[in-house]
C-alpha positions as CSV (number, residue, x, y, z in Angstrom):
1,X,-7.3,-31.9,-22.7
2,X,-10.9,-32.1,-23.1
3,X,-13.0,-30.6,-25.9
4,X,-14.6,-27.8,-23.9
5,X,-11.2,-27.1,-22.2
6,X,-9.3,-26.9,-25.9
7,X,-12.6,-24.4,-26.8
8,X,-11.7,-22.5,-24.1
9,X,-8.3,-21.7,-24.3
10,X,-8.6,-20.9,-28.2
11,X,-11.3,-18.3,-26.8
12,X,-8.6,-17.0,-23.9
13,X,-6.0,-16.9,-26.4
14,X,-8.6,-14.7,-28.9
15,X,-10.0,-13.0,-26.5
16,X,-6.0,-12.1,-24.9
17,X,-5.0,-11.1,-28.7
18,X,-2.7,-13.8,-29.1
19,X,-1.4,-13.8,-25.7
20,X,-1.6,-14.4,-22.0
21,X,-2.8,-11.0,-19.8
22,X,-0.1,-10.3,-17.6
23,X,-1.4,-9.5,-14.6
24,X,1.6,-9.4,-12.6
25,X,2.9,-6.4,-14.3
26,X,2.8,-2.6,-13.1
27,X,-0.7,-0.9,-14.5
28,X,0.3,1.7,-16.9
29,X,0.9,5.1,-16.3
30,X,-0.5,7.3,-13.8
31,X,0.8,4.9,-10.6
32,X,2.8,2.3,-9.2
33,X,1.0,0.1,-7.3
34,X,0.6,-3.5,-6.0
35,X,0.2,-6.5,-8.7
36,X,-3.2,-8.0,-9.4
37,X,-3.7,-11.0,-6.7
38,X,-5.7,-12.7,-4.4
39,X,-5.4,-11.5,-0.9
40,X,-5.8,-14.6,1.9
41,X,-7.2,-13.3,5.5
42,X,-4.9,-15.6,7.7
43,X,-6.0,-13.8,10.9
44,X,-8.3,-15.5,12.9
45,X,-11.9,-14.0,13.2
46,X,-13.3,-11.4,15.7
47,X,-16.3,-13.4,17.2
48,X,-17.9,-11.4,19.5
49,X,-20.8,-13.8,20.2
50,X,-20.3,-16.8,22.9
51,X,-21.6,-20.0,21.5
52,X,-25.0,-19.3,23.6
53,X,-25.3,-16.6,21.4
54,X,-24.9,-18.4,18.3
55,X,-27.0,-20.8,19.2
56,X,-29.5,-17.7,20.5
57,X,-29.3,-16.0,16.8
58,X,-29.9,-19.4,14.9
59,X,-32.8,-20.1,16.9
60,X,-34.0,-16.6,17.0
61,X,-33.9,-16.8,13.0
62,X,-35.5,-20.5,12.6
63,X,-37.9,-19.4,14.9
64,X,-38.8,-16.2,12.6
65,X,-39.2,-18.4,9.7
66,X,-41.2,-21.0,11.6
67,X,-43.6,-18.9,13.4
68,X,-44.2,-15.7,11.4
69,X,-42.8,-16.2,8.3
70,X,-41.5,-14.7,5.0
71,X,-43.6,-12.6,2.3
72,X,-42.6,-13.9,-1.0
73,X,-43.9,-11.5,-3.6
74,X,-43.0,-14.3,-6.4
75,X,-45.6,-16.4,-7.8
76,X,-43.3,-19.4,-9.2
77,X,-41.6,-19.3,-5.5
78,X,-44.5,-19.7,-3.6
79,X,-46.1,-22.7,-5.9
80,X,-41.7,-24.0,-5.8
81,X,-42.2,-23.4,-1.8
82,X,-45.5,-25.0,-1.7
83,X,-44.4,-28.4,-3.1
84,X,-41.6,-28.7,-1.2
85,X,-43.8,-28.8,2.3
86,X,-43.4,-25.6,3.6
87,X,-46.7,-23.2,4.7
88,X,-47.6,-21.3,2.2
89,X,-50.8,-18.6,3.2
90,X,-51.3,-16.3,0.5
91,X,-47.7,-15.1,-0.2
92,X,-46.6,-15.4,3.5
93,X,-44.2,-18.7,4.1
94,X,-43.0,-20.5,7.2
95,X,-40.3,-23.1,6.4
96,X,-39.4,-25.7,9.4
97,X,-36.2,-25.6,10.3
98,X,-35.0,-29.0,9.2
99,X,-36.2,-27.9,5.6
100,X,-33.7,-24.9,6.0
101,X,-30.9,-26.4,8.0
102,X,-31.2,-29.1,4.7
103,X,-31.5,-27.0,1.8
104,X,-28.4,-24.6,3.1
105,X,-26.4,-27.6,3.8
106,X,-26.5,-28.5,-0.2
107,X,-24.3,-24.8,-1.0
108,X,-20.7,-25.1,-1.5
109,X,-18.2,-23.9,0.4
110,X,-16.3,-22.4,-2.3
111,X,-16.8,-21.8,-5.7
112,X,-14.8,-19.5,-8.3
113,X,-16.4,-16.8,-10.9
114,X,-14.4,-17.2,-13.9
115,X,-14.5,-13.6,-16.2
116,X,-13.6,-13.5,-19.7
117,X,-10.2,-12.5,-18.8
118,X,-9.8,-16.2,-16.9
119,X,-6.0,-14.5,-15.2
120,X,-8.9,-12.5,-13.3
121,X,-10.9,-15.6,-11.6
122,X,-12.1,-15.0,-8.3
123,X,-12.2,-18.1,-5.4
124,X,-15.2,-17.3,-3.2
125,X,-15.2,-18.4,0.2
126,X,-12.4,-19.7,2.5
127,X,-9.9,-17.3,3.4
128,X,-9.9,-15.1,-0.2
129,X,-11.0,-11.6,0.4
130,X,-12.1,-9.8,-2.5
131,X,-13.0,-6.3,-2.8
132,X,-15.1,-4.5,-5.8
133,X,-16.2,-1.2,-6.9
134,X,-19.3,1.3,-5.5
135,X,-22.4,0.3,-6.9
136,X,-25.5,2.0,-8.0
137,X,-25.3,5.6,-6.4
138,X,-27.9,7.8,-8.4
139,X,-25.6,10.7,-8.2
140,X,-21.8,11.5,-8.5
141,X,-19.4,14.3,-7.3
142,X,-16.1,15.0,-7.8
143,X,-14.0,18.3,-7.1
144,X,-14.2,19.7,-10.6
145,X,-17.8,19.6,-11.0
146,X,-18.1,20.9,-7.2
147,X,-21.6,20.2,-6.5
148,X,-23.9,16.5,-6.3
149,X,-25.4,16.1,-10.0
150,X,-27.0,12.8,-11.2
151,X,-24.8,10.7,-12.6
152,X,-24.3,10.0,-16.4
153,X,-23.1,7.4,-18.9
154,X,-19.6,9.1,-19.1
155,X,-19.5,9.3,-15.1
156,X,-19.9,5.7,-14.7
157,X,-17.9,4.8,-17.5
158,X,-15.2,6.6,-16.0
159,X,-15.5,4.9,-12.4
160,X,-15.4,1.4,-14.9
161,X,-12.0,2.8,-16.1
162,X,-11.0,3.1,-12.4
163,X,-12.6,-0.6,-11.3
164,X,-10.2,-2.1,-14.2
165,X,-7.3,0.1,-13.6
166,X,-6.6,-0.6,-9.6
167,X,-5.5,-3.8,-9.0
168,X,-7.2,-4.4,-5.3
169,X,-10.6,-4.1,-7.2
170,X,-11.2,-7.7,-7.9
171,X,-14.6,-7.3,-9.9
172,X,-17.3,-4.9,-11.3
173,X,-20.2,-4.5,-8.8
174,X,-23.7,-3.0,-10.2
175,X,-23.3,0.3,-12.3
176,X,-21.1,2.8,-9.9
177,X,-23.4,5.4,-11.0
178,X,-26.7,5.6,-11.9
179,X,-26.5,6.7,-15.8
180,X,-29.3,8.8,-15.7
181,X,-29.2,10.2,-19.3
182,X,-29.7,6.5,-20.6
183,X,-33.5,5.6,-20.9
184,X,-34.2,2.7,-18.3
185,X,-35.5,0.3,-21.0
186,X,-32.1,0.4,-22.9
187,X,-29.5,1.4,-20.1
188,X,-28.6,-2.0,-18.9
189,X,-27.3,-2.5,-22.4
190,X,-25.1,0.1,-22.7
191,X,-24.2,0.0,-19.4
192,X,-22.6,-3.8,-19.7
193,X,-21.5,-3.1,-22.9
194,X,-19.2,-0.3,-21.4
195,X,-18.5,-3.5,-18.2
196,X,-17.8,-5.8,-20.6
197,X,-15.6,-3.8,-22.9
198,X,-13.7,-1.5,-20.3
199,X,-12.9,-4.5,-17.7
200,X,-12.2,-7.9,-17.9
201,X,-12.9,-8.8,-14.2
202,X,-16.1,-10.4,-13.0
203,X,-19.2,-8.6,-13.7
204,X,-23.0,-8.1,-12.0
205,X,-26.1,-8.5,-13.3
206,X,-29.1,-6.5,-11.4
207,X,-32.1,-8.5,-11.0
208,X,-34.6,-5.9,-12.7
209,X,-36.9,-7.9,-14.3
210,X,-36.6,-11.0,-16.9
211,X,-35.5,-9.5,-20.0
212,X,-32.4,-7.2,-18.4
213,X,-31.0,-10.5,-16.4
214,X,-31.0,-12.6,-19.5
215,X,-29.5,-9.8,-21.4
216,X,-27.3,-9.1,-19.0
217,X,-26.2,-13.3,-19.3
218,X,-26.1,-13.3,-23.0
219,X,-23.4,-10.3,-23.4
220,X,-21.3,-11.9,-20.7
221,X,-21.5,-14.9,-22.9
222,X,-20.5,-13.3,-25.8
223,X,-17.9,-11.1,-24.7
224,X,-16.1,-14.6,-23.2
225,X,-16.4,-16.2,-26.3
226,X,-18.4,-18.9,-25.3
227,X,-20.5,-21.2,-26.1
228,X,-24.2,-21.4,-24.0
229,X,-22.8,-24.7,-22.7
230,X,-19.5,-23.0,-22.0
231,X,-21.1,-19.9,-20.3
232,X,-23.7,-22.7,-18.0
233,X,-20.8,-25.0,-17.1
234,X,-19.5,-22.9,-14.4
235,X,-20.2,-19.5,-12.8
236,X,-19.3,-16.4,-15.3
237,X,-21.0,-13.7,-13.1
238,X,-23.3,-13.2,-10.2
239,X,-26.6,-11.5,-8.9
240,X,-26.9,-9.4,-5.9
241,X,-30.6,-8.6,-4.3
242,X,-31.4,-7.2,-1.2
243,X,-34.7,-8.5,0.4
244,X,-37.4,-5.9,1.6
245,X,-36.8,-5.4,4.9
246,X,-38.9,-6.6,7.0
247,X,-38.9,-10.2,6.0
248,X,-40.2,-9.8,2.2
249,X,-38.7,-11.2,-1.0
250,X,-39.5,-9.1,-3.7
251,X,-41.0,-10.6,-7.3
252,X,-38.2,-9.2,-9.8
253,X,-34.8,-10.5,-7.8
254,X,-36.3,-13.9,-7.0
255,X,-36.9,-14.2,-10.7
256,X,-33.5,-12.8,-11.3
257,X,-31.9,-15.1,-8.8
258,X,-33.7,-17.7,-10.3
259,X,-32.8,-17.4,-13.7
260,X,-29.4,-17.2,-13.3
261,X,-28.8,-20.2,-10.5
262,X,-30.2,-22.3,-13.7
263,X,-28.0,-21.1,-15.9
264,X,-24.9,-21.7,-13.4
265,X,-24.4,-18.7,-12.0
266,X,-24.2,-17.3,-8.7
267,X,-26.7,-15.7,-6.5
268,X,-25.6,-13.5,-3.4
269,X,-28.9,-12.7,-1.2
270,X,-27.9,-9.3,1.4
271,X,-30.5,-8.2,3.6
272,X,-30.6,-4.3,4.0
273,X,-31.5,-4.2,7.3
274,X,-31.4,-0.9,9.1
275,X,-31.5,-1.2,13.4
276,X,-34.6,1.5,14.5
277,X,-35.9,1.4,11.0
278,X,-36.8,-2.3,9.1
279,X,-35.3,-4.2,12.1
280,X,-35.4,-4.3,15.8
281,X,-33.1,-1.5,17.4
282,X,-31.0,-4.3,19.2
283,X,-28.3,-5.4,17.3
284,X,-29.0,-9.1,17.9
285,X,-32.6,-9.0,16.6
286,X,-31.5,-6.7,13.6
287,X,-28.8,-9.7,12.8
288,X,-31.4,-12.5,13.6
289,X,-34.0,-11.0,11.7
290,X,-31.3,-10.4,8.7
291,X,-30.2,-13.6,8.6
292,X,-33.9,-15.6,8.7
293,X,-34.5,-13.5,5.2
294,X,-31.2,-14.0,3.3
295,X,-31.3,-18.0,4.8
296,X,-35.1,-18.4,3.2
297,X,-34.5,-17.2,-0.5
298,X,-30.8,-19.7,-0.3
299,X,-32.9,-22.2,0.8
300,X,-35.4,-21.8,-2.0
301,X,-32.1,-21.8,-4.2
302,X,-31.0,-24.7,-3.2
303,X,-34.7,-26.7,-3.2
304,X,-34.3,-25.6,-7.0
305,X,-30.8,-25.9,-8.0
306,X,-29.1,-28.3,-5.6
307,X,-25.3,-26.6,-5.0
308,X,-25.5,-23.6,-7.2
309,X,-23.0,-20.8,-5.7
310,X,-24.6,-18.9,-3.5
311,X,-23.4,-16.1,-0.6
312,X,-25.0,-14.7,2.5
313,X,-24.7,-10.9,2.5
314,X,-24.6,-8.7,5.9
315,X,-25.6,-4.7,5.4
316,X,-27.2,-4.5,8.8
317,X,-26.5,-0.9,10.3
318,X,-28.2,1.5,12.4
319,X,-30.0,4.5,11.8
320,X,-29.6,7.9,14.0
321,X,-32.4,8.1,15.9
322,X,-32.7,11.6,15.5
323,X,-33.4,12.2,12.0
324,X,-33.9,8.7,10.8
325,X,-31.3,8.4,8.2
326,X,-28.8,5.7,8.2
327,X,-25.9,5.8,9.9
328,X,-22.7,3.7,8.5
329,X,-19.5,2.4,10.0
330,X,-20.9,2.7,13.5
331,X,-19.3,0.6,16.1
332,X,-22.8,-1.5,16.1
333,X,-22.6,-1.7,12.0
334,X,-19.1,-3.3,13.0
335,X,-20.2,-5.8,15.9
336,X,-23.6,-6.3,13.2
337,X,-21.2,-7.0,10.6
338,X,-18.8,-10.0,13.0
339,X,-21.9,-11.3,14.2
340,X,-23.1,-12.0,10.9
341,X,-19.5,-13.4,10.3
342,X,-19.5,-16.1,13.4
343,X,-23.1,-16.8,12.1
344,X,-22.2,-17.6,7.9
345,X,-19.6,-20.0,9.1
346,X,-22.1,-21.8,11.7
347,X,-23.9,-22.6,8.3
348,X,-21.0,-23.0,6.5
349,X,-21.4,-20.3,3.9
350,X,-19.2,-17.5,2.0
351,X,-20.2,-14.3,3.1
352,X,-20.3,-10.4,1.7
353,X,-20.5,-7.6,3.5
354,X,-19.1,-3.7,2.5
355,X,-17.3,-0.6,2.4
356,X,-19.4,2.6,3.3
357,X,-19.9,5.6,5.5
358,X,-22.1,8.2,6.0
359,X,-20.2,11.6,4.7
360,X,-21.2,13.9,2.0
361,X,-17.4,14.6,0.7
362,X,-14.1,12.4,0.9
363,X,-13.3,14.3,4.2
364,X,-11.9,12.4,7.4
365,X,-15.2,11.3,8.5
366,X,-15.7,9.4,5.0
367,X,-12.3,7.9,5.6
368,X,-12.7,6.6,9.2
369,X,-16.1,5.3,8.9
370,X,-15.4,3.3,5.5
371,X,-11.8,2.1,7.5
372,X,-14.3,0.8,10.2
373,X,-16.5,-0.5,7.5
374,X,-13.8,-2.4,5.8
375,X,-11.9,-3.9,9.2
376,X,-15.4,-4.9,10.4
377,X,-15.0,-7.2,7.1
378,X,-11.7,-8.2,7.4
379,X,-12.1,-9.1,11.4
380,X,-15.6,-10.9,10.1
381,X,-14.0,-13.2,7.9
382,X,-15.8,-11.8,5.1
383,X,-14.9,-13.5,1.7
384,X,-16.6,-10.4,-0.8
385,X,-16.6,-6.6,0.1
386,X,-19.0,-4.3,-1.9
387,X,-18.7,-0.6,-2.3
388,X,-14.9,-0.8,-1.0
389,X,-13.7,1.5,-3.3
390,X,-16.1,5.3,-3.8
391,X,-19.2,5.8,-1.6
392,X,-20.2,8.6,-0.3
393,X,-23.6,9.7,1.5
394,X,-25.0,6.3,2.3
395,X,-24.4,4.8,-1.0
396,X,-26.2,8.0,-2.6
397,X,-23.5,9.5,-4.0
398,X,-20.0,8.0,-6.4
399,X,-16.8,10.2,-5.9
400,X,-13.6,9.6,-8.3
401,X,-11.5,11.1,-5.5
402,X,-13.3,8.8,-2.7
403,X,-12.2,5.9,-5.2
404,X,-8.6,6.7,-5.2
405,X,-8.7,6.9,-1.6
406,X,-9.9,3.9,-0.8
407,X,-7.7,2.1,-3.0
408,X,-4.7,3.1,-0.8
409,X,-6.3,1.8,1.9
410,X,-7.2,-1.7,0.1
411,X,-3.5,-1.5,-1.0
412,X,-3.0,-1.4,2.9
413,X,-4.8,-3.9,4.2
414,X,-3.4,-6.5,1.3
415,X,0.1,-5.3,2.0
416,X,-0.9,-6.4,6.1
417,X,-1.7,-9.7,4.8
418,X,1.4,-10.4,3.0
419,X,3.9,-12.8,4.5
420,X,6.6,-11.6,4.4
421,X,5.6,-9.1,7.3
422,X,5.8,-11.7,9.9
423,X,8.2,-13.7,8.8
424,X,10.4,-15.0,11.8
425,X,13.2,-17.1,9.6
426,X,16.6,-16.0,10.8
427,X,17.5,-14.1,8.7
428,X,14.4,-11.9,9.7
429,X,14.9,-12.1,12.9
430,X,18.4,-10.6,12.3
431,X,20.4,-11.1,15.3
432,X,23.5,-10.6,12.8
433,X,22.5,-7.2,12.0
434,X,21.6,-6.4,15.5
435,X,25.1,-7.4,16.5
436,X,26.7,-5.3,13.8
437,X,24.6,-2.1,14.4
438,X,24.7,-3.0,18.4
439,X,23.8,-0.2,20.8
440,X,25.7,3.1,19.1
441,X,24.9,2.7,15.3
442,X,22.2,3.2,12.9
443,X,20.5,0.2,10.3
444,X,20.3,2.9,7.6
445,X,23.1,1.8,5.5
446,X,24.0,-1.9,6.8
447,X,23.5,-4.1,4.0
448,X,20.8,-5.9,5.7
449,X,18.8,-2.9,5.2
450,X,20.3,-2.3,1.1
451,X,19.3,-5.5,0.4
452,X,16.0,-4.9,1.2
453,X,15.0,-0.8,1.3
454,X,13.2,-1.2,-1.6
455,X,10.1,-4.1,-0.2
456,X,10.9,-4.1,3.3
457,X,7.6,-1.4,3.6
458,X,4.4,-0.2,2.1
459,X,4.8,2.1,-0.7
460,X,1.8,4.7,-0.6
461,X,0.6,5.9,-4.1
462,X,-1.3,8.6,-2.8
463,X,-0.1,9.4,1.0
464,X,2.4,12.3,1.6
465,X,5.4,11.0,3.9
466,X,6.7,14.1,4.1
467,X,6.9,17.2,6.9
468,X,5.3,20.0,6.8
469,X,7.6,22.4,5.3
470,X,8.1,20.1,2.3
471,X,4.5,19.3,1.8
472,X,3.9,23.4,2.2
473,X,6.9,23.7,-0.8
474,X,5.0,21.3,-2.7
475,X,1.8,23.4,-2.8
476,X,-0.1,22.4,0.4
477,X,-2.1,20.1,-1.8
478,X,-4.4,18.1,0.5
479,X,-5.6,14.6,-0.2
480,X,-8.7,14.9,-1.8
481,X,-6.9,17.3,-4.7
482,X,-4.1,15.0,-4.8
483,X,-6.8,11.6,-5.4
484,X,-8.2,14.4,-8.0
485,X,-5.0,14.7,-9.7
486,X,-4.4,10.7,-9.5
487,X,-7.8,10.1,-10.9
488,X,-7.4,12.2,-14.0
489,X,-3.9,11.1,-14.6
490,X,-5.2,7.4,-14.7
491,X,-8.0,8.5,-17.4
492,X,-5.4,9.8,-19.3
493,X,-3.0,6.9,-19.7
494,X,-6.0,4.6,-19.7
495,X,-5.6,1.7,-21.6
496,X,-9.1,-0.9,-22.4
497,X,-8.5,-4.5,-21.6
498,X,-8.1,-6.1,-24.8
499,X,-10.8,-8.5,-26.4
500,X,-11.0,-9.4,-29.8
501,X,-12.7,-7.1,-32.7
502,X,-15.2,-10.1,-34.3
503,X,-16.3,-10.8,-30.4
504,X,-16.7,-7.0,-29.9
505,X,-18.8,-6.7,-33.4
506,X,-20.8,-8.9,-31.8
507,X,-21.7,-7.9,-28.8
508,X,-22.4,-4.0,-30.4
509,X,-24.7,-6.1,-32.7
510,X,-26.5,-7.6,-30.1
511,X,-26.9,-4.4,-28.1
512,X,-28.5,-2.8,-31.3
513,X,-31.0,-5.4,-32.0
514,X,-31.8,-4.9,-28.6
515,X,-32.2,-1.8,-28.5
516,X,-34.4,-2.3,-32.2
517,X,-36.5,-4.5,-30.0
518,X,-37.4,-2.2,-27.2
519,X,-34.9,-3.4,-24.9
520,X,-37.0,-3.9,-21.5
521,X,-40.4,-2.9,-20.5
522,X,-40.2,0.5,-18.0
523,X,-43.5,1.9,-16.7
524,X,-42.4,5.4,-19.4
């Protein structure tokens, strides 16, 4: 065992009190549901587009970047952008194709994030779907409070508790509500401290400006224990920025981006491009549009850092043309969404994409439109899904209940993945059991069936099975109430990952200093 592996096990074994997490085990409490894993999308991809239409998209989007260009609103990218031959005029850039085609070519596959809990690594790319938590709604709402308010420390500590306790959340996104009562210049601190000591699964970093991102790196390198060699010798955490659609690349997440692809971490670059609004009304130019301004900032990422992990993000909807306010899980955010699929595997990259709907309330119409959301990501081959798990009006609002809701549907679409549902061995296929039953018996109690009652089907945590009579008996509680119920029993049996108290001292002393120092400039 090498040095740096030897450090890093003492530091699992401190940080894991002593022992290894295990992960396999039934969370505490409040549920029974599915162990932590990995869930593998072994069905093949939905590709709407012919290979004309590939072909039509690609060139569409070289053609963007040749011809008109990309605002980069970055000083160091521009002179970075300059020297490596593109056309720079004033902060618009046109990159030839070959450049791009080369510089996208250099970015792995696959790569894994390893948190400090290293039982909770993620692969990214190939067939590994991940799903995380909703991230930065400015408000929240849940049934006891009745009403939208803006969200608060204790809000979106309490959606952290919920990203940790559910087992289909495979990391921690941005802050899953806006903690308003925190003061801008200090709230990324307390914010990651609550991250960093509430969950042990991968964690974000916004791109905000210079001094939050390397904050942002240092705590993640202290609550793992590490060394700064350690922390840069493979990806810990990741960046997410959205370009300003149309076709600019704003100052503070190219810096972000930057700073973290040299310290070895990963950089995920997700257009937000609305059809009728920042992007042509037809779906393909909205895609080819999308894809020319998340394939310019990779390519600048790879000119810099040849390799470092990077993802191609799809949130390309529609608006309603009637009102002008954006419209999600539409049938053309689906077909936006496999489009954008077919195209991340032409250039051989992982791909995100996300879980969100238009309603106001966890209703039905939040439920269909994020289930339309989230198959347009499974049938995509999408390897990361943000927001799976709590949006609510567009990504303006976080519910508790919306979160429990969604996790039975994640718990869903992982149970559909498992083997063991299409298994054809013969003793599957069952022809013994048919015989016995044959045409005038039941299967309930041959022992076919006993042997295998118990995992033969999905288990809901939150669904009622039952008829109406019995759910009437049982107080007519409706879904929403019951996710209520779920959400405050899982707060109550709540139990913090654990991490040891010297590392924890540590990163509470470095958020005060910070803190002591101003923590990072705001405009009051």
């Amino acid at each position: 065992m090498s040095e740096t592996a030897e450090t890093e096990t003492t530091a699992r074994r401190r940080r894991a009190g002593g022992r290894a997490a295990n992960t396999q085990r039934r969370s505490q409490g409040a549920i029974e549901q599915m162990p932590w894993r990995i869930p593998r999308n072994t069905d093949r991809p939905i590709e709407p587009l012919t290979a004309e239409g590939v072909e039509a998209i690609h060139d569409g989007a070289m053609r963007i970047l040749e011809e008109i260009g990309i605002e980069f609103l970055n000083e160091e990218a521009l002179a970075i952008l300059r020297k490596a031959g593109c056309i720079v005029t004033g902060t618009n850039v046109r990159m030839g194709r070959d450049f791009v085609m080369e510089m996208v070519r250099r970015a792995p596959r696959e790569f894994t994030i390893t948190p400090r809990n290293p039982d909770r690594a993620l692969p990214i790319g190939g067939n590994a779907i991940l799903f995380g938590n909703v991230s930065s709604p400015p408000n929240y709402h849940d049934l006891e409070i009745g009403r939208k308010v803006t969200g608060t420390r204790a809000h979106c500590a309490n959606l952290l508790r919920l990203t940790q306790y559910f087992n289909c959340i495979h990391f921690a996104g941005g802050y899953p509500v806006e903690p308003v009562d925190i003061h801008p210049s200090v709230r990324h601190l307390d914010v990651v401290f609550d991250k960093l000591t509430l969950t042990d699964k991968v964690p974000h970093a916004y791109s905000l400006g210079p001094e939050r991102v390397e904050d942002v790196m240092e705590m993640v390198r202290i609550a793992g224990g590490l060394s700064h060699e350690e922390f840069a010798a493979r990806p810990r955490m990741y960046t997410n920025i959205n370009s300003t659609s149309p076709l600019k690349h704003d100052h503070l997440m190219i810096d972000g981006c930057l700073r973290l692809i040299r310290a070895g971490q990963a950089a995920f670059v997700t257009p937000f491009t609305l059809a009728g609004a920042m992007a042509p009304v037809t779906m393909a130019g909205a895609v080819a549009l999308s894809i020319a301004e998340a394939l310019s900032a990779i390519a600048l990422f790879q000119h810099v850092v040849p390799g470092s992990p990077s993802v191609i993000g799809t949130f390309t909807s529609n608006v309603d043309m009637k009102s002008g306010a954006p419209a999600f899980g539409t049938p053309e955010y689906m077909r936006a969404t496999q489009m954008t699929g077919q195209m991340a595997r032409f250039y051989g990259l992982p791909m995100r994409a996300s879980g969100c709907c238009t309603s106001n309330v966890p209703d039905g119409q939040a439920m269909w439109e994020t289930c339309n959301s989230l198959w347009s990501a499974v049938q995509s081959g999408t390897n990361v899904v943000y927001h799976a798990a709590g949006w609510l009006e567009g990504g303006l609002i976080a519910s508790p209940e919306k979160f429990v809701m969604d996790c039975e549907v994640l718990q869903m679409m992982q149970r559909y993945f498992e083997d063991a549902i299409c298994d054809t061995s013969s003793d599957a296929v069952a022809l013994d059991a048919i015989r016995e039953v044959g045409a005038h018996g039941h299967y309930f109690g041959i022992e076919h069936t006993q042997k295998r009652y118990e995992t033969a089907f999905y288990q809901p945590f939150l669904s009622d099975w039952r008829n109406y009579e019995a759910w009437e008996a049982a107080g007519s509680v409706w879904t929403a109430e019951r996710a209520h119920r779920t959400y405050k029993e899982i707060l109550a049996s709540y139990e913090e990952p654990p991490m040891d108290e010297a590392v924890r001292e540590e990163l509470s002393d470095f958020v005060a200093r910070r803190k002591a120092e101003g923590g990072a400039p705001t405009d009051f």
